[in-house]
N, C-alpha and C positions, 0 to 999 in steps of 0.2 A: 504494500500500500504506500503511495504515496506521499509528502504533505508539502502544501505550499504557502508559505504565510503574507501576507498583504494588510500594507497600513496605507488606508484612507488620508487625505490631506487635510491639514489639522486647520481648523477654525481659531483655537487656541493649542500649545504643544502644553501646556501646564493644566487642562480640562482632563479629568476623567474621560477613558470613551466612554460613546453612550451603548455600544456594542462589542463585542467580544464572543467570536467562534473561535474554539480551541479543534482541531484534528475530527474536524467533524465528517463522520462517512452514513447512508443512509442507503439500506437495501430494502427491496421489494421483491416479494415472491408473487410472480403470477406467471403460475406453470414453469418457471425457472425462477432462480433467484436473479436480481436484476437490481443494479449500483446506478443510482441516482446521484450519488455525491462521493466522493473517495479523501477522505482525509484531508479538508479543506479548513484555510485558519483565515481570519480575517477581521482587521478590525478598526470598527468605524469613531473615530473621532469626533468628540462632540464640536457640533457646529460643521461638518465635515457633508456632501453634496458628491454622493458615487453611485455611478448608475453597472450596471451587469449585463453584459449582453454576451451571447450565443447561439448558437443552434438549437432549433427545436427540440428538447429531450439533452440539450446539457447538462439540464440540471440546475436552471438559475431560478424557474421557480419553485423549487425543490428548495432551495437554499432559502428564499426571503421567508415561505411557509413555515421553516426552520428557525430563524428570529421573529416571524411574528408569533409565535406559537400554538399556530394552525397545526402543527406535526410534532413529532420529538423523533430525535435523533436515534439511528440505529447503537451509533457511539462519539464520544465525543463532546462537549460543552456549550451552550450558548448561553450569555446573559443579555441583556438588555436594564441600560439604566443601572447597572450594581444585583440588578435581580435574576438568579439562576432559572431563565425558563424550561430549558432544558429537564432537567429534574424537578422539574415544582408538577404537583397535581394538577388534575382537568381545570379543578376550580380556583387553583393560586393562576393557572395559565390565562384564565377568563378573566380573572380580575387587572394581570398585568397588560391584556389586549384593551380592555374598557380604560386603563387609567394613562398609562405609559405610551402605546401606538395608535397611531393613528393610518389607517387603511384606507386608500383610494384603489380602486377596481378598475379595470377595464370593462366591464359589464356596469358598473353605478353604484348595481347591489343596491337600489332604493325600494321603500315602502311604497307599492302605488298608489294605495289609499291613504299615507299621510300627505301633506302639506309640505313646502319645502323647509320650513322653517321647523317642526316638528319630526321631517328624517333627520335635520342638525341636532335637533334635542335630543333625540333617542338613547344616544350611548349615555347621556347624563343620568339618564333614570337608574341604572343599573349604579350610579358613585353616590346615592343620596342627595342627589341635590332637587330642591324643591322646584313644581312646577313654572314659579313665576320666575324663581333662579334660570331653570333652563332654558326659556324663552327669549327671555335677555340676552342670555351667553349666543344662542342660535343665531338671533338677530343679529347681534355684533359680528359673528361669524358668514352671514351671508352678505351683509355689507362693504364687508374686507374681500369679498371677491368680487363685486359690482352686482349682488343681485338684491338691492334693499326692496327694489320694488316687484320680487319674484315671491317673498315669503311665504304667502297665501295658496301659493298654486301647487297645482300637486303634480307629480310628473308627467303624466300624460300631456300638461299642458305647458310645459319644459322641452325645451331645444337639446339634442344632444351636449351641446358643450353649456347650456345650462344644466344637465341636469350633473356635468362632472364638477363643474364647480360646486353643485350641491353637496358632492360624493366629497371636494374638499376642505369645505365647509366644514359636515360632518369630521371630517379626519382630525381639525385642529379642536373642533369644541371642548374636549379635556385638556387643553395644554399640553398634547403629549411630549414624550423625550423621545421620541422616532418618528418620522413619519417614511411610511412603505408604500409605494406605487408600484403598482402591476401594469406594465403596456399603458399607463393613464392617457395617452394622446388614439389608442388603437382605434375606438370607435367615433372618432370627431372629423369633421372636415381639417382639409390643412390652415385653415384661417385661426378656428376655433382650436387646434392642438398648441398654435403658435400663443393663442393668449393663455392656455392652460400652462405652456411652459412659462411665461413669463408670471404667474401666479408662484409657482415652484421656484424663478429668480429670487422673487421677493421675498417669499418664506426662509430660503436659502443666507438673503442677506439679511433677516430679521435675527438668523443665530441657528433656524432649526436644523438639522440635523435628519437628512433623506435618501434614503436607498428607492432607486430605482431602477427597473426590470425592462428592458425595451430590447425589440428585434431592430430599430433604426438608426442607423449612426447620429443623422442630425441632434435627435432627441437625446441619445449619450452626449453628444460633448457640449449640451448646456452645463453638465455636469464638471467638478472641478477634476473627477478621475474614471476610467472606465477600467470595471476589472472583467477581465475576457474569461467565460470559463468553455471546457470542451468535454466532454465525456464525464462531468462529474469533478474536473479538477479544474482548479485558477490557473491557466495556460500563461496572461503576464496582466503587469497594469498599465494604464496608458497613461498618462497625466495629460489633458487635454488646455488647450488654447485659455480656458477662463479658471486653470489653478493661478 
């Protein structure tokens, strides 16, 4: 087995990371046994803007499932934020996705029958915070991406790259220490992927701290570094034009 380690570009070099993969490998048995990841180390820098690209079946969204806590590892370590998600139960793992990451999809993953301003609240409900609290927090959070005058509407009646700013909306409403995007420009026109990237500039330059997943170069190297993986392993990193 291999292992290859990779340091993300620091925001601050004196911050804790907000991420830390130790030798992480992850097999699946279907009808054979089958390596999704082979002893991969990597680790992101708070304040730190790196995207992951590869081949279909690399293994890259194997890996982000892998620190967001969607998965656990066959062997090997992940923390997030100081927190061992890796080893933590179903329900220490749900509480660290509700409080610490924030999830943009390529699909939206929105309630069709909530409102936009009530899919932003949603993850608030599971941290205790009170209805008028979440509302508030929602609002501010759909403002900071231009849609104050969307709140009310519910997806059906949302534009694709409306309904992803909802999706990132949602992602920051807890103040997370991660935020994770899968393919987030995949299902938008090129006009609307370009303002979704520049959503991602600005978060980026606010301090947070972003991994993302994408098949397109353009879309990597808004990033400050792109780690290339291939068959399950980090093949090298690139440091791109805006480290």
């Amino acid at each position: 087995m291999s292992e290859t380690a990779a340091t993300a570009t620091a925001a601050s070099d004196d911050a804790e990371p907000t991420v830390v993969v130790e030798a992480v490998s992850k097999h699946y048995t279907v009808g054979s046994r089958v390596t999704a990841l082979d002893g991969v180390s990597l680790t992101l820098p708070t304040g730190s803007y790196t995207a992951i690209m590869g081949p279909s079946g690399s293994g890259k969204s194997s890996l982000l499932n892998l620190i967001g806590g969607l998965d656990t590892p066959s062997s090997g370590h992940v923390a997030v934020d100081g927190k061992p998600v890796s080893t933590a139960s179903e329900d220490e793992r749900a509480a660290i996705r509700g409080t610490d990451i924030g999830f943009v999809f390529q699909t939206f993953n929105l309630m069709p029958r909530l409102t936009a301003v009530e899919n932003v609240a949603l993850p608030l409900v599971f941290d205790g915070w009170s209805r008028t609290e979440r509302l508030d927090r929602a609002t501010d959070r759909l403002e900071a991406v231009g849609l104050a005058n969307r709140t009310d509407h519910v997806p059906s009646e949302l534009s694709g790259g409306q309904r992803q700013r909802v999706a990132i909306a949602r992602a920051l409403a807890p103040d997370p220490a991660l935020i994770l995007a899968d393919e987030p420009t995949g299902n938008v026109d090129t006009d609307t992927g370009a303002t979704v990237l520049d959503i991602f500039d600005e978060l980026h330059a606010a301090g947070n701290t972003i991994l993302l997943v994408t098949h397109e170069r353009h879309v990597a190297e808004r990033a400050d570094q792109i780690v290339h993986i291939t068959d399950g392993e980090i093949g090298s990193i690139e440091a791109t034009g805006e480290a």
